[in-house]
N, C-alpha and C positions, 0 to 999 in steps of 0.2 A: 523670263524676268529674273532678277539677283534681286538678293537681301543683305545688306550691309548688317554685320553683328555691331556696328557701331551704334546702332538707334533701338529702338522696345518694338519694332515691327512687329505687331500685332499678329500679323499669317504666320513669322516665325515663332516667335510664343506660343501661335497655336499649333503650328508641328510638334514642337520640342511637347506641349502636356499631351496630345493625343500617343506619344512616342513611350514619355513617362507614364500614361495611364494602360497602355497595352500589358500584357504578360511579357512581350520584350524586352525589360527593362536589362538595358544592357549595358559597356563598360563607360568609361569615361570621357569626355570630348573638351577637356579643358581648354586644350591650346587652341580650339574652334572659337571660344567665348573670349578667351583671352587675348587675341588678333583683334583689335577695335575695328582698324582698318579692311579685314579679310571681307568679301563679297565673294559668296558660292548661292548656287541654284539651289531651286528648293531640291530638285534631285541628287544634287552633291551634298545636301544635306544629310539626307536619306540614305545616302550611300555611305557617306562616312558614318554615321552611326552603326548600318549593319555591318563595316568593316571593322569595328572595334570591340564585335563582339569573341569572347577566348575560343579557343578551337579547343578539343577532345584533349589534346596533348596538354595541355597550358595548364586546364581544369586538373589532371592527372597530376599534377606534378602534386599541388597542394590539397587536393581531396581525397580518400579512398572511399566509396559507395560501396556498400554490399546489396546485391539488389534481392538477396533471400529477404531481410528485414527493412529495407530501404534507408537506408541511414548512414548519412555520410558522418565520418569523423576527420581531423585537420592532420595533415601530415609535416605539417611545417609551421613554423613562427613568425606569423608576417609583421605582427607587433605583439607588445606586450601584455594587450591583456590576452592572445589565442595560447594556449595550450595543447601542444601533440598529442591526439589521442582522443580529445573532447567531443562532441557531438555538435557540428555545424550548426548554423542557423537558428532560428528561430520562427517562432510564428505569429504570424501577422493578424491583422482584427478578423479577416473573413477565413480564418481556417487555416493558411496556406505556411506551411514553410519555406521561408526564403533564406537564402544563403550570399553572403558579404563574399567576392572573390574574385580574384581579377580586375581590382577595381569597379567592382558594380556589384547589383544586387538583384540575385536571379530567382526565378523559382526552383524548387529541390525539383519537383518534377519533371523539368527540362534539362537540370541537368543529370539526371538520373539517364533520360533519355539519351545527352549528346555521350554521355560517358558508355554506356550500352551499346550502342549503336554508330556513335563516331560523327555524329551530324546533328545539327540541331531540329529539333521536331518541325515537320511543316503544316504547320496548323495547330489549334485549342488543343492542350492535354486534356483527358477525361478520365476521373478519378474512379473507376468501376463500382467498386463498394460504395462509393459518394463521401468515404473517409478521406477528409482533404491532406492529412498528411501522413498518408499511408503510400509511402512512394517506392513502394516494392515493383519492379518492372513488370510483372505481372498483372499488376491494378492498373496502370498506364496503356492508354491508347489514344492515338494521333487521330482528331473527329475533325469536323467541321464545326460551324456554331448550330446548324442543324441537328447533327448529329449528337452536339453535345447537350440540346435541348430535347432531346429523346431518353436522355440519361438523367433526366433531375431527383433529386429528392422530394419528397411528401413537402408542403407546404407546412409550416409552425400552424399557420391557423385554419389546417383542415382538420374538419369535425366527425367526418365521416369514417378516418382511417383510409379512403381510397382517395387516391389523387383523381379527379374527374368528376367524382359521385356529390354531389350536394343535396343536402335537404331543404325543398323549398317550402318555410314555415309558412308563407301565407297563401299555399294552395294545400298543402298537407300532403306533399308527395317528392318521390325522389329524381331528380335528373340526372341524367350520363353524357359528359358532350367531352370531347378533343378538338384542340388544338394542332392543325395538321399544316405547316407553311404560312404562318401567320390567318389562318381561318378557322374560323371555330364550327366544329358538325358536332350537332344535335344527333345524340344516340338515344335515350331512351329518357322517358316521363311516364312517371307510375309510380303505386307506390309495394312494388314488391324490389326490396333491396337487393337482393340477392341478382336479379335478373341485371338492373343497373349495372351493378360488377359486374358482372359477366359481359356484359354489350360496353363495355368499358375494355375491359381486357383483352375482348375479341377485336377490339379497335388498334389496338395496339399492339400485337400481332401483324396484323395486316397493312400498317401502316410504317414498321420497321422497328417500331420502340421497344430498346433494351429492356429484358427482362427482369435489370436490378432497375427501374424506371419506378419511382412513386415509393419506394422505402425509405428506411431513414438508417444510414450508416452501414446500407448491404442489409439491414435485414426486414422485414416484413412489414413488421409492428414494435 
């Protein structure tokens, strides 16, 4: 089936935001929207957009990264308000810094990655410390969404200090349960805390979960 960019086709609209809502947010597709007339496949959709994303080389030319501290700075003047030498990017509502280049607007994480490594990441970036814009190539790794939900932070409105551990006020005792594949296991009800942790921890262990999993910024507490 084809989609004419000439009309608000509703399944295009909804590629194009599932496309803008990814972490792929990649370069620009003007003269796609701008063809009234043009009619491609939802997979020539897809495919031009991933063919318009910068290669390693492209990125190089106008970024230099240092991946000891992660921080890109501009090496060129693509307009007037950039400055050679400044610190790219900025950061966005949920943590992340993003960087304006090549015509789009990517995250520093990814491209920390393609510039590193020459290819772009395949799969979620995972922030290790859970510092979202700590993008030293050593805090970087290529997960899955699995994987990347083995690496969370502590929830704002955990009370206990341990991600798992709640206090159930209206029996007067503690519970321990995970999250393992979208299922939740019942580890411990009682009310000695310390045991909870521990049958909390030991879940997590055994079930593969990153050892910076349940802190807050890399560290503990």
């Amino acid at each position: 089936m084809a989609y004419s960019y000439a009309d608000t086709s509703t399944q295009v609209n909804l590629i194009a935001q599932q496309y803008l809502l990814k972490s792929y947010i990649i370069g620009r597709t003007a003269s796609l929207w701008d063809a009234a007339s043009l009619t491609i496949t939802r997979h020539e959709f897809v495919m031009a957009k991933a063919n318009s994303t910068p290669n390693a080389e492209q990125v190089a030319k106008l970024l230099d990264y240092c991946p000891n501290s992660g921080t890109f700075t501009r090496k060129t003047r693509t307009s007037n308000s950039i400055k050679i030498g400044e610190q790219a990017g900025c950061i966005n509502a949920y943590g992340y810094r993003q960087i304006k280049v090549c015509g789009g607007r990517f995250y520093a994480s990814r491209l920390a990655w393609l510039l590193t490594y020459g290819e772009w990441p395949d799969g979620q970036i995972d922030h290790i410390n859970h510092v979202r814009d700590d993008d030293r190539i050593e805090n970087l790794r290529i997960v899955t969404s699995g994987g990347n939900n083995r690496n969370r932070s502590r929830a704002s409105n955990n009370a206990s200090g341990v991600t798992g551990v709640h206090w159930l006020n209206g029996r007067k005792c503690w519970r321990a349960n995970i999250t393992v594949r979208g299922k939740r296991i019942h580890l411990y009800h009682g009310t000695n805390f310390d045991e909870a942790v521990r049958s909390r921890k030991a879940a997590e262990r055994r079930y593969g979960f990153h050892s910076k999993h349940g802190c807050v910024n890399g560290l503990d507490s």
